[in-house]
N, CA and C of each residue as an Amber inpcrd file, in Angstrom:
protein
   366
  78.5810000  40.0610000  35.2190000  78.7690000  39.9250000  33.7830000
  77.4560000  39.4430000  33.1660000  77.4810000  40.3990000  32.1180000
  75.9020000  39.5020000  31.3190000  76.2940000  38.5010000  30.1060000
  75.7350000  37.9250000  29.7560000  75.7850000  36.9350000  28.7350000
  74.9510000  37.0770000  28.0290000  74.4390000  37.1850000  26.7320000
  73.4140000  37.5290000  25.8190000  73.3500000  36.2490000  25.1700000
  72.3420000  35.0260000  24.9390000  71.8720000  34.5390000  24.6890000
  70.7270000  34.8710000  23.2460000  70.4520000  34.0720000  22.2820000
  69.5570000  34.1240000  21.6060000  69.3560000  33.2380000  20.6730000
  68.4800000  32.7790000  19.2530000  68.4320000  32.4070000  18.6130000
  68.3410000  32.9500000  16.8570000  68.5480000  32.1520000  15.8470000
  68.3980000  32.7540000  14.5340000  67.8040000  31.5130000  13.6630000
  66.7970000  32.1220000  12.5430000  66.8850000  31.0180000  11.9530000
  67.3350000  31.4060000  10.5470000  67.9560000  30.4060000   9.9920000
  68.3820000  30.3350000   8.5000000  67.4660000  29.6260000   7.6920000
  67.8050000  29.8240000   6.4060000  66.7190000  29.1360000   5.1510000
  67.6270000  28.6590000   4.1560000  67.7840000  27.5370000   3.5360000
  68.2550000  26.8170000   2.6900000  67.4220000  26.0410000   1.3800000
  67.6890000  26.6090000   0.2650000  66.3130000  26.3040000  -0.4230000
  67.2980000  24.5830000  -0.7730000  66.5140000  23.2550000  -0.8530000
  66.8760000  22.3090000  -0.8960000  66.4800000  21.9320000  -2.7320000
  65.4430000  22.4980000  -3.1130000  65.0230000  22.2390000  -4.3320000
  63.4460000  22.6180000  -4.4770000  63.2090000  22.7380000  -5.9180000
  61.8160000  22.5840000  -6.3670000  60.9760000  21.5280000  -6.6860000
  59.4460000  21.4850000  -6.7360000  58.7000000  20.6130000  -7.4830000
  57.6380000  21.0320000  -7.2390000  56.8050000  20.8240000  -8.3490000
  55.5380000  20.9770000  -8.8670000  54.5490000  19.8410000  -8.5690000
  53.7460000  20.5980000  -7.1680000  52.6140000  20.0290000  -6.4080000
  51.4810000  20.7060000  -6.5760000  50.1350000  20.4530000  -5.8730000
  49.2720000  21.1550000  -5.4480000  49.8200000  21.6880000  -3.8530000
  49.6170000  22.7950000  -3.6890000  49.7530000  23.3760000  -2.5320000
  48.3790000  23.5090000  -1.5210000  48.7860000  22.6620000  -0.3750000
  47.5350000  22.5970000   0.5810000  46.5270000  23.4250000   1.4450000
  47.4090000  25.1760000   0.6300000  46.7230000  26.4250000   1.2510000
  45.6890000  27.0060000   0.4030000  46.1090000  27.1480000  -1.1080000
  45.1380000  27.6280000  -2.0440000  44.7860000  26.6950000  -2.9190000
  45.2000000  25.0360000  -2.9740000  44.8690000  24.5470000  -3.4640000
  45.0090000  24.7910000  -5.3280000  45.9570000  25.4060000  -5.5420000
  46.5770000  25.6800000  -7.1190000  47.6940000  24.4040000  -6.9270000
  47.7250000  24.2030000  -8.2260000  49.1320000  23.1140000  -9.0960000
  50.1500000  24.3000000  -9.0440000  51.4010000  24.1240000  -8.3720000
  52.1430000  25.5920000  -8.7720000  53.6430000  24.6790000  -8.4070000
  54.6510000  25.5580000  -8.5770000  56.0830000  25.3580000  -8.1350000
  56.1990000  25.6010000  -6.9570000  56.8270000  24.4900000  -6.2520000
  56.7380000  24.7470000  -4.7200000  58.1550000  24.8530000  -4.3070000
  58.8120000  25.7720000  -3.6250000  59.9540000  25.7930000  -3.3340000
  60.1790000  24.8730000  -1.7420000  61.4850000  23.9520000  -1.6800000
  61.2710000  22.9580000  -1.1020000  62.5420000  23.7560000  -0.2610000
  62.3890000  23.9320000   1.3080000  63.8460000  24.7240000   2.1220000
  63.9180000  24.0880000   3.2670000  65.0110000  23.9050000   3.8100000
  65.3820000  23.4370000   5.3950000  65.5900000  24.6090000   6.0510000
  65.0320000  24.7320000   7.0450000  65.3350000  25.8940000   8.2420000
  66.0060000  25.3530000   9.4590000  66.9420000  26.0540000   9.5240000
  68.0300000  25.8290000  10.4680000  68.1020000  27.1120000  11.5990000
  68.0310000  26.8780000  12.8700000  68.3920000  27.5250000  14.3050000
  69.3970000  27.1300000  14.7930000  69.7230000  28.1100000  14.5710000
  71.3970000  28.3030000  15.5920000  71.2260000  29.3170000  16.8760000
  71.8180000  28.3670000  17.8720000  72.0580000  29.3850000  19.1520000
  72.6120000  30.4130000  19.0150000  72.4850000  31.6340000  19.2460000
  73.4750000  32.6910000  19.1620000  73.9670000  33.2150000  20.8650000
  75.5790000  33.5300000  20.7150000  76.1630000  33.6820000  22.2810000
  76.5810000  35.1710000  21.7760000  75.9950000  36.4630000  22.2200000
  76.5120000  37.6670000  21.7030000  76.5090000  37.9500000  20.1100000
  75.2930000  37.3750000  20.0410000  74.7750000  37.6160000  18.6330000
  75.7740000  36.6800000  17.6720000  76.4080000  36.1440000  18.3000000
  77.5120000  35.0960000  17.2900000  77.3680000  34.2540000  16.7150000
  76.4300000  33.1860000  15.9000000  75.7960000  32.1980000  15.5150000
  76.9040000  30.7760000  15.8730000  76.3650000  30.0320000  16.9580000
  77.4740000  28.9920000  17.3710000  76.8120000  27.9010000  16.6720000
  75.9220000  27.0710000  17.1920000  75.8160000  25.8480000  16.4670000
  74.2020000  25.3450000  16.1100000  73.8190000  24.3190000  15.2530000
  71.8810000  24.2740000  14.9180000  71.7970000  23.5390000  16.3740000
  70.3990000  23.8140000  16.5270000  69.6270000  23.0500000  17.4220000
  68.2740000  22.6890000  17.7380000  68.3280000  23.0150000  15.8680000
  66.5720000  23.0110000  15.1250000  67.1430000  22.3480000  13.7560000
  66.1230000  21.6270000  13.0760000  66.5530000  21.6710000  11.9190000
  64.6370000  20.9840000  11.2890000  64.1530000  21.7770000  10.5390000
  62.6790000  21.5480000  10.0660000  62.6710000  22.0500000   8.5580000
  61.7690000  21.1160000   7.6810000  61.8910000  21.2110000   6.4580000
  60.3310000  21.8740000   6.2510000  60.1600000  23.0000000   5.0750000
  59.2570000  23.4080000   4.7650000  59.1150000  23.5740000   3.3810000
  57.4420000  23.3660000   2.7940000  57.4240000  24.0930000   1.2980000
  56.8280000  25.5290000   1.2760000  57.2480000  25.8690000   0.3510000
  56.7610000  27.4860000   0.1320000  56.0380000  27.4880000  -1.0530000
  55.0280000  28.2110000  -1.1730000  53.8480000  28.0830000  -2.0870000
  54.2390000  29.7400000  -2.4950000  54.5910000  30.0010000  -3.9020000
  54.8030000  31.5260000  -4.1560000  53.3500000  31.9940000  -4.5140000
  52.5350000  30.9050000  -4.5380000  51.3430000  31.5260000  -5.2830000
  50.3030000  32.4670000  -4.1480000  50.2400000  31.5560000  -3.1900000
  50.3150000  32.1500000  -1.4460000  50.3980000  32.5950000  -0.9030000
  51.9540000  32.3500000  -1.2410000  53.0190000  32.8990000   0.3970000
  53.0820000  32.4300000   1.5010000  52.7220000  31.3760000   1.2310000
  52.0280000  29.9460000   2.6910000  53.6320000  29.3930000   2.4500000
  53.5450000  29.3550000   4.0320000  54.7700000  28.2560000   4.4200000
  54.2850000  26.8580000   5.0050000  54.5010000  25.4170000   4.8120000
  54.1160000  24.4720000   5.5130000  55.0390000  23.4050000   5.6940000
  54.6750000  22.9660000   6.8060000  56.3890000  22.2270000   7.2710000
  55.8910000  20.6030000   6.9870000  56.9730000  19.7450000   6.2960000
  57.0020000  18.7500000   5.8680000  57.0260000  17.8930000   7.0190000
  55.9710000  17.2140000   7.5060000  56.3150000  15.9840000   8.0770000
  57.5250000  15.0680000   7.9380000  58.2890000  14.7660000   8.9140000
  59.1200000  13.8520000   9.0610000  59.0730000  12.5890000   7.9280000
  58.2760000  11.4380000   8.1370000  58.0110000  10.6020000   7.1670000
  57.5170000  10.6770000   6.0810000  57.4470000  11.7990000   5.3340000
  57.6430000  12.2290000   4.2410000  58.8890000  12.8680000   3.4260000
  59.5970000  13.3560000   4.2490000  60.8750000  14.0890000   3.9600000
  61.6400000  13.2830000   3.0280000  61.7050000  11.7280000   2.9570000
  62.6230000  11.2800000   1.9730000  61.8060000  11.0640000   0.5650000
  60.3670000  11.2400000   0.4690000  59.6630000  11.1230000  -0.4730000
  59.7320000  12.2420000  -1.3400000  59.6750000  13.5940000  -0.6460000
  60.0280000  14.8550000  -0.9400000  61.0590000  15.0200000  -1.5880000
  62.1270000  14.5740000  -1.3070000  63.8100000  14.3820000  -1.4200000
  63.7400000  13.6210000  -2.7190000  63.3280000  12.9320000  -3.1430000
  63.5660000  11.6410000  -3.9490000  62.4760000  12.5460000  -5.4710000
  61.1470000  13.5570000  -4.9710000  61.0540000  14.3540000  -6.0160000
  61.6140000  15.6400000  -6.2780000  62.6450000  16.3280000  -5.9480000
  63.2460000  17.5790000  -6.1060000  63.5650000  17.9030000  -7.1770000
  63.7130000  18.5330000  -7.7750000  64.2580000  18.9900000  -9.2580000
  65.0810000  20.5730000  -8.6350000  66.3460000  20.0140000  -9.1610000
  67.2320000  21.4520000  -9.4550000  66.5220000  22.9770000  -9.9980000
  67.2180000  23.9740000  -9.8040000  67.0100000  25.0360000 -10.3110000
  66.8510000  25.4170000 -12.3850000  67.9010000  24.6540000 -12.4480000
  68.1980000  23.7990000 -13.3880000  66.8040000  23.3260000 -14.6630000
  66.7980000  22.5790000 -13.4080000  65.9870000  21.3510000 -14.5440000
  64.1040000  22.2880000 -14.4230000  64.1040000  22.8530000 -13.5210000
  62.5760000  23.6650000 -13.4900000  62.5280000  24.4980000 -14.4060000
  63.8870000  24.9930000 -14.7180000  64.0570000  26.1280000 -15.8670000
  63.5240000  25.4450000 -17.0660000  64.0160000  24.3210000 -17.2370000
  64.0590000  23.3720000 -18.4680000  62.9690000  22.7510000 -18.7320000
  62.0480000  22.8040000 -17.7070000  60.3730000  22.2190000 -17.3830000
  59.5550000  23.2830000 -18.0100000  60.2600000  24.7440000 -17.3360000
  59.0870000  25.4820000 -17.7080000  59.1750000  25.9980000 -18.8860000
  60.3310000  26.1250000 -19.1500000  60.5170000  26.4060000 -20.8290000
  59.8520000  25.1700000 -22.0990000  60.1680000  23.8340000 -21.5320000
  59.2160000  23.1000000 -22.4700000  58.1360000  23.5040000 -22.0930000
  57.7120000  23.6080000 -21.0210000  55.7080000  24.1220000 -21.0660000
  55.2290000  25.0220000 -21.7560000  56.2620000  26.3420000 -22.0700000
  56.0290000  26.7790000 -22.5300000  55.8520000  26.7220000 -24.3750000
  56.5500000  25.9580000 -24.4690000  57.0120000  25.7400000 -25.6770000
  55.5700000  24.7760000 -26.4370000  55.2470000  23.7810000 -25.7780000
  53.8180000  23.0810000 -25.7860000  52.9480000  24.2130000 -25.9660000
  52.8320000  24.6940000 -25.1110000  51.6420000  25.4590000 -24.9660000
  51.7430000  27.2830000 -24.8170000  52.1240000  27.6520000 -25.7170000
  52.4410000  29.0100000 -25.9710000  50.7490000  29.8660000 -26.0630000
  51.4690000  31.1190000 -24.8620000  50.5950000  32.2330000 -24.7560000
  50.7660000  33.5590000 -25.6470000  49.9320000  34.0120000 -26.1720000
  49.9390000  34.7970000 -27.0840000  49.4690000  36.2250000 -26.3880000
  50.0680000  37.9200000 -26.7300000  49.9650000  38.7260000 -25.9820000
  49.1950000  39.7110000 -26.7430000  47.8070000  39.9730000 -26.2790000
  46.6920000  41.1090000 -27.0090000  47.7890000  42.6850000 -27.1080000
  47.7610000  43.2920000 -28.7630000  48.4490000  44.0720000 -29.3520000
  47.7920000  45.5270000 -28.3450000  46.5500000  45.1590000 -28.2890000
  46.4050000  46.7140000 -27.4490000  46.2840000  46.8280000 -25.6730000
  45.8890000  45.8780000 -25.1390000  45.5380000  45.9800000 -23.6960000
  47.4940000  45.0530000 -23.0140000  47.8250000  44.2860000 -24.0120000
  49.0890000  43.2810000 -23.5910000  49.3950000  42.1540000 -22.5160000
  47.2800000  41.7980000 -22.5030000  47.1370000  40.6230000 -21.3420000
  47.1140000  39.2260000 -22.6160000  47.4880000  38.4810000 -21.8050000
  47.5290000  37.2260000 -22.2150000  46.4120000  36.4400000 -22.8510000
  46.6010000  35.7420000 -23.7570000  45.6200000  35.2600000 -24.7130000
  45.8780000  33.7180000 -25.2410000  44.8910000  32.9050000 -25.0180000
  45.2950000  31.4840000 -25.4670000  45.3150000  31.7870000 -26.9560000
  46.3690000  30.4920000 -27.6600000  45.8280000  30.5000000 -28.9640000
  44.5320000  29.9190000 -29.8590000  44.1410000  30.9780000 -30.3130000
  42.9200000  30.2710000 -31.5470000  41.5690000  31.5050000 -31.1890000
  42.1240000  32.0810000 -30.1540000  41.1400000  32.9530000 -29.6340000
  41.0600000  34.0730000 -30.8180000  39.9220000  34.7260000 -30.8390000
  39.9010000  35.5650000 -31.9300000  39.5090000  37.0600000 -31.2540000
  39.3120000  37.3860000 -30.4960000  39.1040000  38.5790000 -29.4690000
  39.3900000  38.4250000 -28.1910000  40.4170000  39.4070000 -27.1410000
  41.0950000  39.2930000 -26.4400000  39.8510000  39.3540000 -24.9290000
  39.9930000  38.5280000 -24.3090000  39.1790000  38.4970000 -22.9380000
  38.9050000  39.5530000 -22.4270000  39.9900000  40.7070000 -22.0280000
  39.8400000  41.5630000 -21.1820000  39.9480000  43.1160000 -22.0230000
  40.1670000  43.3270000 -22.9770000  39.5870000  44.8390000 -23.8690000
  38.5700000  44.2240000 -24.9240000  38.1690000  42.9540000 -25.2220000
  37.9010000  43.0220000 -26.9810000  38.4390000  43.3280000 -28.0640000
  39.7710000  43.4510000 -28.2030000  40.0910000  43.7670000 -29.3090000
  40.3390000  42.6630000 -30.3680000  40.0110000  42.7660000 -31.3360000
  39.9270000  41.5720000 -32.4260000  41.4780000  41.4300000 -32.7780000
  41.7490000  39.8280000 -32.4520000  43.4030000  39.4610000 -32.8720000
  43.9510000  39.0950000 -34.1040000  42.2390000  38.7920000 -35.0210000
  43.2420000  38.2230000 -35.9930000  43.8220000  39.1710000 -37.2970000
């Protein structure tokens, strides 16, 4: 008789927050996840026998795993899905980007010709 043995891992996003990320070194939203391994018996997922916390840098695509004695520091800054929505919408709201009428790249305000065609905004 054979027995098929294996492993899987899962991803659990735990929360967000807004760090510098230690790969590209940008201020960005860092998605905060626990990864979980489960034994699998015939591909069946039985029980964890891993459990490691990582951030994800979207700016990246860098994964980096949270040290242990940090994990409750991490924990203690998380922000909901929620409340990042509500972050980035006030940021936006502060500091509104304005969109060039002919090329449709982004433009700070007060600018009077668009960075990337020249076209005059005002």
């Amino acid at each position: 008789m054979i027995v098929l043995f294996g492993n899987k891992a899962y991803f659990d996003i735990l929360g967000y927050m807004v760090t510098t990320c230690p790969g590209c070194k940008t201020t960005s939203v860092m998605t905060v996840e626990q990864q979980r391994k489960k034994l699998t018996v015939y591909f069946i997922p039985t029980f964890d026998f891993s459990r490691r916390q990582y951030m994800y840098c979207g700016h990246c695509h860098e994964r980096f795993e949270i040290d242990k004695s940090l994990q409750s520091t991490v924990k203690a800054r998380l922000l909901s899905k929620k409340q990042m929505e509500n972050l980035m919408l006030k940021l936006e709201m502060e500091n509104p980007r304005y969109e060039c009428a002919n090329c449709e790249s982004g433009v700070e305000a007060g600018m009077h010709f668009c960075p990337q065609c020249g076209n005059c905004l005002d």
